[in-house]
N, C-alpha and C positions, 0 to 999 in steps of 0.2 A: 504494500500500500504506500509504504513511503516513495517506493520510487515513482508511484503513479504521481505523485504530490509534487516531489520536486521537477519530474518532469512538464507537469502543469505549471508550475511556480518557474518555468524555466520560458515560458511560449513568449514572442515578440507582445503577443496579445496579452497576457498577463501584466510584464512590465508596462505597457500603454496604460489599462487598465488602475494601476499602481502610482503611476508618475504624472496620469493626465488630469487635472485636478476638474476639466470642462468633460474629460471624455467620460467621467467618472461621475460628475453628477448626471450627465448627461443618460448615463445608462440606468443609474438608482432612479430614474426620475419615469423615464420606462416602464420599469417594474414596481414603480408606483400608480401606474396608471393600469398596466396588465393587471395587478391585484386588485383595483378598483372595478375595472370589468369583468372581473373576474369575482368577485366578493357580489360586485353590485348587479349582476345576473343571478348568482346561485340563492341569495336568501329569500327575491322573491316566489322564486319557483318554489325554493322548500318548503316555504311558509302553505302555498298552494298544494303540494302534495301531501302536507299535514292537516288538511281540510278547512283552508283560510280562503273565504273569496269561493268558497265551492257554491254552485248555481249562478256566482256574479261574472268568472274567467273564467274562462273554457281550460281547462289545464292543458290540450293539447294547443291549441293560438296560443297561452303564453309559453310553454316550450319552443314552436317553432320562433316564437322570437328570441327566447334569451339564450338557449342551447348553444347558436352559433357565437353569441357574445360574450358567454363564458367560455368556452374552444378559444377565440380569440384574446380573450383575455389570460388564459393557462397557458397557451403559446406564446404569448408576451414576458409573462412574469419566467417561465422558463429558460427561455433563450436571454433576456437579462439577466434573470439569478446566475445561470451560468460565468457568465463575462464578471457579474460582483465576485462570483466566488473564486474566479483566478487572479483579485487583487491581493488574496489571501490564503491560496486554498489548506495550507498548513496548519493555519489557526483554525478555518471552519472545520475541515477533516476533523481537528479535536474536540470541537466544542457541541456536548452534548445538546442543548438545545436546538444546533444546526441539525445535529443527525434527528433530532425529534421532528421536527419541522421536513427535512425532507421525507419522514417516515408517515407525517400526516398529507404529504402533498402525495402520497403512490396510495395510501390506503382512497383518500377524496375521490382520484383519477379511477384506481381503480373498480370503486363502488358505483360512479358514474358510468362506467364501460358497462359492469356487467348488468349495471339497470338496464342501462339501451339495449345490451343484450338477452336479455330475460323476455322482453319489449320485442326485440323481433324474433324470436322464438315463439312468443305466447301468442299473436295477431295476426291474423293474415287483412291484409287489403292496408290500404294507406300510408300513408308517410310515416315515418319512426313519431312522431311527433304523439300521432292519431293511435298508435300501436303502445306506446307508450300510458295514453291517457286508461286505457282499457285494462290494466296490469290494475290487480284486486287492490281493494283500496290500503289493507293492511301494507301490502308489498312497498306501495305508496307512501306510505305514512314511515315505514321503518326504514327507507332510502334517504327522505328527507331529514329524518331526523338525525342520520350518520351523516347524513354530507353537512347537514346546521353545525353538529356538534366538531367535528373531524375538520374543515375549513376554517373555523371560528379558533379551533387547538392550534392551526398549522397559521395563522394569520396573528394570532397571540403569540404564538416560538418565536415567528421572525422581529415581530417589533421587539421582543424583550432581548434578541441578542441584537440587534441591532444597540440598544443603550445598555447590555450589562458585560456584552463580548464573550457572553461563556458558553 
């Protein structure tokens, strides 16, 4: 592992990352904004598959809309978390709440995957969206409350190393 580290900690990208004080906000400012579309898609949908707004939002119209917004937003905050963590990767590699935090961002991902795919296993006809809506409401109820709870873990980790570095 160490040599993964210091080879990382070795890349032209890395020292940029390290030395560029604009390329550097410039990236955390990114995956300030990927977590925002990415936080600020996923709570209203959960709240909706926990039976909020049920008869007022079609669960499947606000899916199709924020699904793609959180994707975009997880692709953002990924690909900058990346570039933040080769300004340092030495210290992140050690610091437990980094590995918490990327251990809640694979649990999120991966509880969102196999929603979607429970969703087009379980429907036949219409969009994932429509396929989705149709998944019993339990199923519903226990996906939002792990991605509420597991997003909110993984979105607390980072701000807290962010000001305590550990």
């Amino acid at each position: 592992m160490q040599g993964l580290v210091d080879l990382l900690a070795g890349l032209p990208l890395a020292e940029w990352m390290r030395v560029s004080r604009w390329g550097y906000a410039g990236v955390n400012t990114l995956h300030v904004i990927g977590l925002s579309l990415l936080f600020g898609a996923i709570v209203p949908l959960d709240l909706r598959l926990l039976g909020l707004w049920q008869g007022r939002i079609p669960l499947a119209a606000l899916a199709r809309a924020l699904v793609p917004v959180a994707a975009t937003g997880l692709v953002l905050a990924l690909v900058s978390g990346t570039l933040l963590f080769l300004s340092a990767p030495a210290d992140y590699a050690a610091a437990p709440l980094f590995l918490a935090k990327i251990g809640l961002v694979l649990l999120g991902a991966g509880s969102a995957l196999l929603a979607h795919r429970a969703a087009a296993k379980g429907a036949a006809g219409g969009d994932m969206a429509d396929r989705l809506a149709q998944l019993s409401s339990a199923r519903l109820r226990l996906a939002g409350a792990l991605s509420l709870v597991v997003w909110t873990a993984a979105l607390v980790c980072g701000r807290m190393l962010a000001f305590t570095g550990d």
